[in-house]
N, C-alpha and C positions, 0 to 999 in steps of 0.2 A: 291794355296798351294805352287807351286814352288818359287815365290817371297819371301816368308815365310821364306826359307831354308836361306837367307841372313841374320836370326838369327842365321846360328849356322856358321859362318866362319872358323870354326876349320876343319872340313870336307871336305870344299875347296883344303885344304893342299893337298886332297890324290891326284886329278889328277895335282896337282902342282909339289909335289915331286916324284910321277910316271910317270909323262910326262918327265923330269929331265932323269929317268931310263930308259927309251924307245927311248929316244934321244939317248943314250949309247948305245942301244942295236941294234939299226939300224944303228950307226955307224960303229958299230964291224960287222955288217952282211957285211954291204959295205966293210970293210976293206978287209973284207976272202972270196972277189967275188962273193957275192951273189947279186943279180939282185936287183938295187936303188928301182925299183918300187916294188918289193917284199918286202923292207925293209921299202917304203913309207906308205905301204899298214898294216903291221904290227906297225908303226908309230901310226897311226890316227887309225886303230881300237880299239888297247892297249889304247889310251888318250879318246876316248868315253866310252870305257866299265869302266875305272877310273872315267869319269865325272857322269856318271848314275848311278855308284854305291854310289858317294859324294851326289846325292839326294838324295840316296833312303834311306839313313843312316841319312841325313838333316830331308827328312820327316818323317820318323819316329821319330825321337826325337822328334819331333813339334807334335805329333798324341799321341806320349805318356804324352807330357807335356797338353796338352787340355785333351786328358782323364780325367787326375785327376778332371777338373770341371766337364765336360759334363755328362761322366758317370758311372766316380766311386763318384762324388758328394763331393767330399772333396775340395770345394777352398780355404781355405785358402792354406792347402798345392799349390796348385796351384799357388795360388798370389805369395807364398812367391819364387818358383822357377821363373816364368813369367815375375812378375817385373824388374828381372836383365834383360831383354832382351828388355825392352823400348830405354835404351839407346843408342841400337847397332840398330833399327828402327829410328834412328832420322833425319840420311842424307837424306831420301826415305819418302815423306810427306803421300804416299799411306799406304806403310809398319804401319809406326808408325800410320795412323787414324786404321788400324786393329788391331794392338799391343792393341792398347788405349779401342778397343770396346772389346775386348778377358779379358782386365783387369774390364773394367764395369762390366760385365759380373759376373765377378769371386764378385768384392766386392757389386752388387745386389743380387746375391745369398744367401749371409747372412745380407741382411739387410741393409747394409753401400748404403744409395742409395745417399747422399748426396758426399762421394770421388766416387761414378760412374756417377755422373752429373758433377765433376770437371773436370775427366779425362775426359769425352766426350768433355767440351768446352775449355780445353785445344789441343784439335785437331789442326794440322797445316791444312790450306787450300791448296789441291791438286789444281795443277794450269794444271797438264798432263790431254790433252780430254780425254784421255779413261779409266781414272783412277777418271776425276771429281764428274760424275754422282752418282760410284757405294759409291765413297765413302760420298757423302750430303748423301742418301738412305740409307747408315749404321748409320752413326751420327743420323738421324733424325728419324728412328727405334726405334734404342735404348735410343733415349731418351725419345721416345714417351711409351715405355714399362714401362719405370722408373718411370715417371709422372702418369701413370696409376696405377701402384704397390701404390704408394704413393697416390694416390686416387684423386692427382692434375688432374680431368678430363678434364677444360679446356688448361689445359697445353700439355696434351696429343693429345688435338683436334689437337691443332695448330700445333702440329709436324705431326699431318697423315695429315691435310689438305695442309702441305708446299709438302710432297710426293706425294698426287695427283697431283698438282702443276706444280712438277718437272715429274712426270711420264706422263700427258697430253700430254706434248711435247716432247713425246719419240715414237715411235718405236712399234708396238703390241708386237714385242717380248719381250722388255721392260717389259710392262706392264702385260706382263702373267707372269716374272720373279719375277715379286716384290708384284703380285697376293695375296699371302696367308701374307704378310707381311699385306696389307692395311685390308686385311679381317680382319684377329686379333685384333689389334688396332680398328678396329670398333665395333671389339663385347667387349672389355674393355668398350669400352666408352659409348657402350648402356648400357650395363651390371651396370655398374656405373651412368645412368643420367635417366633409363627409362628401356625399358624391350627389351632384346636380343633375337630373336628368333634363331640362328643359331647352339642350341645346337647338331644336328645332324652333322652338319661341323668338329666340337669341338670333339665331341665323335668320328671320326676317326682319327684327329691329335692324341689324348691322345690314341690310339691303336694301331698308325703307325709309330709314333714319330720318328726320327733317332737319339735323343741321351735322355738320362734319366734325363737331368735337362730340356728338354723341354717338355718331358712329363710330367713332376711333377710342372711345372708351371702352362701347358696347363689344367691339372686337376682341380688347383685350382679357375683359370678362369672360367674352367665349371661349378663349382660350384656357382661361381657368378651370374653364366648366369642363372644358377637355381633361386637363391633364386630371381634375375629378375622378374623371372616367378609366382613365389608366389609357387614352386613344391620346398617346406621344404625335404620331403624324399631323393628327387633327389639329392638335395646338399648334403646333407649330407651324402649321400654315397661316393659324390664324394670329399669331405673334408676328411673322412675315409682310400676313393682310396692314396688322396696326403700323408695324415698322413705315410700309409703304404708305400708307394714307396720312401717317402722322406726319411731325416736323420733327428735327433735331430736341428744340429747347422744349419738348412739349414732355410732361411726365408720362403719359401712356405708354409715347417712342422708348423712353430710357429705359422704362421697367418693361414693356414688352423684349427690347435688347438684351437687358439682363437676363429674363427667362430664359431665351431662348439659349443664350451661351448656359446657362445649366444643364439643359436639357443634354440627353446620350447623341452619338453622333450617331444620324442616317444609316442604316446599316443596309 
């Protein structure tokens, strides 16, 4: 989240031109014989309590702008603010593949999944170790979610099987980190080629969720997992669930809507 704040450089300024003021103001202490290291000391605490305050103000901007998608559910508004901030992520190849996955995000939300596959493979390749891993694992995520939504289920394989791949030669800590990623993407793709058993996993993500566009997704997945199973009722509560917690312009609402009108009537 801290790297993130390198969107909003305006913020930056404070402990820039407060630092500027603290420099004065320890000069003037020194001036009228007050003890260097007492003025060092008021120096360097005044320009930290500046630089923490420049995050905390950074992060918040950044918490209130992902809101909008995550869980007040409006992306467009989103995208439209978001997007300006691609181009200030472009020096930073880590930054901008986050920028990149924050805006998929926003334009699969309403359906645009063909400009959330551009933005994804428009991604610059991270060449930093410790920034390489996480970011193939987001790219290959999200595209594999994309592929899936769109019902491309071999195309979906191939992106959770490039993640096992890369998560083999990782780390256990690793592999418990990107745990519920690989799980998901497996139940899409049973759910969509054959029959998913995992709806009990599903039923506590869509209860626990930490933001509201991932429980309105995770719902409609359930649902899927249902109709997997040949349990007509069960989906269809849970296409109901997504209907109510979604919005109108939101893609989960539509296409849970559409299911549901396929679906046999209530007998």
């Amino acid at each position: 989240m801290v790297k993130l704040v390198k969107l909003f450089p305006q913020y930056m300024l404070l402990p820039a031109v407060g630092g500027i003021a603290l420099l004065a103001a320890a000069g003037y202490m020194v001036k009228r014989g007050i003890s260097f290291w007492l003025a060092l000391a008021v120096l360097v605490i005044g320009f930290v309590i500046l630089y923490i305050l420049a995050l905390s103000y950074g992060v918040s901007a950044l918490q209130n702008r992902l809101a909008w998608l995550y869980q007040n559910l409006e992306p467009e508004r989103f995208l439209e603010k978001f997007e300006k901030l691609l181009p200030r992520a472009k020096k930073t190849p880590a930054l901008e593949v986050t920028v990149r996955a924050y805006l998929a995000d926003g334009h699969a939300a309403i359906g645009e999944f063909d400009q959330a596959l551009a933005l994804l493979d428009g991604a610059p390749v991270v060449t930093e170790e410790s920034e390489r891993l996480s970011a193939a694992l987001l790219m290959l995520n999200n595209k594999g979610l994309i592929h899936f939504r769109m019902e491309n289920a071999e195309k979906g394989k191939e992106c959770l099987d490039k993640m096992r791949e890369l998560l083999e030669r990782q780390d256990e800590a690793a592999q418990k980190r990107y745990a519920e990623n690989v799980r998901i993407l497996q139940c899409h793709y049973d759910a969509l080629t054959g029959v998913c058993q995992d709806d009990a996993y599903l039923r506590e993500l869509v209860r626990n969720g930490t933001t509201a566009l991932f429980r309105v997704n995770t719902s409609l997945l359930l649902a899927r997992v249902y109709l997997s199973q040949g349990e007509t009722n069960m989906a269809r509560a849970y296409l109901e669930q997504t209907i109510e917690k979604g919005r109108d312009w939101l893609w989960p609402t539509k296409k849970a809507q559409q299911m549901l009108a396929a679906l046999p009537a209530e007998e």
